[in-house]
C-alpha positions as CSV (number, residue, x, y, z in Angstrom):
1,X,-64.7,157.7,-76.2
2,X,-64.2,157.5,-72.4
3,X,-60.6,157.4,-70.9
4,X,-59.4,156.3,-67.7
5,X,-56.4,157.6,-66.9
6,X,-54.5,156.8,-63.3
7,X,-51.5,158.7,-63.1
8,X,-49.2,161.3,-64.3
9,X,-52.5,162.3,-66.5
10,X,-54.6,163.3,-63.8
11,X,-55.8,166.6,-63.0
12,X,-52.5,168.8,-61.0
13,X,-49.6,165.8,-62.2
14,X,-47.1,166.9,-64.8
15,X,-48.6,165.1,-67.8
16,X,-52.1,166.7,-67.2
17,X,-51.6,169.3,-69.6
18,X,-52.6,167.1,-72.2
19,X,-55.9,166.8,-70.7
20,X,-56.5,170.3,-70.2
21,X,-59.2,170.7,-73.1
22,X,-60.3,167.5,-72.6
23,X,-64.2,166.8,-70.9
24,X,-63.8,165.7,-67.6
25,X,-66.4,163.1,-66.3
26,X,-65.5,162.5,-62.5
27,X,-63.4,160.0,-60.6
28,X,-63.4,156.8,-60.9
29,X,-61.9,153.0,-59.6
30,X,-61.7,150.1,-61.9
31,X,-64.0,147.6,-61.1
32,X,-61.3,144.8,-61.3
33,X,-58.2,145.0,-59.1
34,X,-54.7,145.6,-61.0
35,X,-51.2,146.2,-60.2
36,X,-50.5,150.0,-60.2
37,X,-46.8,150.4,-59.5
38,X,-43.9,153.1,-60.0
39,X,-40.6,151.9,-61.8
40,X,-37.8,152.5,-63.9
41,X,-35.4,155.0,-64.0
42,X,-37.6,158.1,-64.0
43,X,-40.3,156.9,-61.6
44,X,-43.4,156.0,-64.1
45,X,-46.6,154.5,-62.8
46,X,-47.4,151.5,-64.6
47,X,-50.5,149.6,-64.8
48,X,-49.6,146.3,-65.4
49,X,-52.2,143.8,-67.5
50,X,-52.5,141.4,-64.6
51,X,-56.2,141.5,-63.9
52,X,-56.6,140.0,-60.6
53,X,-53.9,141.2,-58.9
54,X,-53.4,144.1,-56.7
55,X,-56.4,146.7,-56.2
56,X,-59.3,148.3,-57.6
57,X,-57.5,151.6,-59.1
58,X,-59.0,155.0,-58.5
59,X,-58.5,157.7,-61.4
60,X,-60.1,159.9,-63.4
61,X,-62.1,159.4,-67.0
62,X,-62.2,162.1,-69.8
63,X,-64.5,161.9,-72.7
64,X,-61.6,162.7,-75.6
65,X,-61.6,163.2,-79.2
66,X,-60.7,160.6,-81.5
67,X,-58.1,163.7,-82.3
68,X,-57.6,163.7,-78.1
69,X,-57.6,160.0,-78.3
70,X,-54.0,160.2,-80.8
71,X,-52.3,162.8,-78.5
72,X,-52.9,160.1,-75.4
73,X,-51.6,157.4,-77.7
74,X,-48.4,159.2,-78.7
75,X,-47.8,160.3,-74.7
76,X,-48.2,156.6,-74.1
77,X,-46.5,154.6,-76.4
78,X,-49.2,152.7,-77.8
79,X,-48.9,151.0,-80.0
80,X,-45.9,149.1,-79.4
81,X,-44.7,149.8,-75.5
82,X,-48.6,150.2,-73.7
83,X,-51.6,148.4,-74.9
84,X,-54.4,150.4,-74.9
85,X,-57.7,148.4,-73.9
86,X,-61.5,148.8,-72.9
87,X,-62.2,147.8,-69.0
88,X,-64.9,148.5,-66.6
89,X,-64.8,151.7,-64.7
90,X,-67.2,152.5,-61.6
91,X,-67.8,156.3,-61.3
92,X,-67.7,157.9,-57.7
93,X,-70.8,160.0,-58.3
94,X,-73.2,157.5,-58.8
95,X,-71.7,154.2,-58.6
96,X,-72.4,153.6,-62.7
97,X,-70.4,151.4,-64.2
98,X,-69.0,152.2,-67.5
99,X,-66.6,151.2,-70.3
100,X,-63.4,153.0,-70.5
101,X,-60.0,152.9,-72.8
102,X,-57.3,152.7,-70.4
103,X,-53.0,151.8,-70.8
104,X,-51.6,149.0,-69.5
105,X,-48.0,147.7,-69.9
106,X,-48.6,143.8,-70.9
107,X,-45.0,143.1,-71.6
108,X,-43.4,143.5,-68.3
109,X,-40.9,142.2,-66.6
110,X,-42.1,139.2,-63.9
111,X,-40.1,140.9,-61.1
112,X,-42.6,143.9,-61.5
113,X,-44.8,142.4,-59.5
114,X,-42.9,142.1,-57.0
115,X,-43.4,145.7,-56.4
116,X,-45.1,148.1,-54.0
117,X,-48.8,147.8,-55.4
118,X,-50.8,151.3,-55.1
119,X,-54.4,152.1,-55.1
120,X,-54.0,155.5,-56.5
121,X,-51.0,157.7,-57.6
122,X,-50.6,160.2,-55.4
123,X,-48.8,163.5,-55.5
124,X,-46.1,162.1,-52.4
125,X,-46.0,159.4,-55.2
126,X,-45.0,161.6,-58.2
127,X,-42.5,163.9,-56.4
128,X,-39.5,161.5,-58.2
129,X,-41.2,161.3,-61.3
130,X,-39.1,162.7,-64.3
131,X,-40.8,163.8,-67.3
132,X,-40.3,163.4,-70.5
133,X,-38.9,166.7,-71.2
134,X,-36.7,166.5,-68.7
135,X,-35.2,162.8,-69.7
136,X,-31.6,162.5,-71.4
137,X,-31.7,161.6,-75.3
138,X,-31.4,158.2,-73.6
139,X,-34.9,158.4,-73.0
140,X,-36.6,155.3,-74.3
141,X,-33.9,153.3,-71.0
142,X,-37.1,153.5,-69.5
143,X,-38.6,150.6,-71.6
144,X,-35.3,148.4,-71.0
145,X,-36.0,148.8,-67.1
146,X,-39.7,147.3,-67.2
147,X,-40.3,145.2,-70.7
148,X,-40.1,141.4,-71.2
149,X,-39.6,141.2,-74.9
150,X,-40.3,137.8,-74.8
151,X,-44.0,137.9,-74.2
């Protein structure tokens, strides 16, 4: 199974060791345009399931393990904070256009989009980032900052 992944995942960000054994395909954009943001308290990127709105992401797909697949799963919260679903991904090397698994948050607060859309989470992007490790036992506050429990 192919997975896009656009942020604290990719190859030299702190999450990549989960990816390390992981087949790497190549870079990659979505083909549709989606808000890519960085909020809460620790300074996550979030894709946000508005398809239409922002840009076309660039990011990397693996080819994981259904095995691989639950590891990415547990990182992320899904199910129950991100939705994991299947999009289409163009690949740099030869402009092929593929389907990929990817996490977007679909219960987000409105006033998310209100935020500084990027194209691709960059390392100047990720200097603030605080991982999971490194969170107080408070650590699920992050899902307060950006979830709309009413949708």
């Amino acid at each position: 199974m192919f997975v896009f992944v656009y942020g604290t995942l990719k190859k030299g960000f702190p999450n990549s060791y989960c990816l390390a054994d992981v087949k790497f395909v190549g870079e990659a954009q979505t083909v549709d345009k989606y808000p890519l943001i960085v909020a809460s308290r620790f300074n996550i990127p979030f894709l946000l399931g508005a398809k239409g709105v922002g840009n076309r992401i660039i990011g990397e797909v693996y080819d994981v393990t259904d095995c691989q697949l639950k590891v990415l799963d547990t990182l992320e919260g899904y199910p129950g904070f991100y939705n994991r679903i299947e999009i289409p991904i163009e690949l740099a090397i030869d402009s092929k256009v593929i389907s990929c698994s990817t996490y977007v948050l679909d219960r987000y607060k409105d006033s998310l989009l209100q935020c500084k859309m990027l194209k691709s989470y960059s390392q100047d992007s990720s200097r603030q980032y605080i991982k999971p490790c490194d969170r107080s036992t408070q650590s699920s506050g992050h899902r307060e900052d950006v979830m709309d429990y009413s949708k």
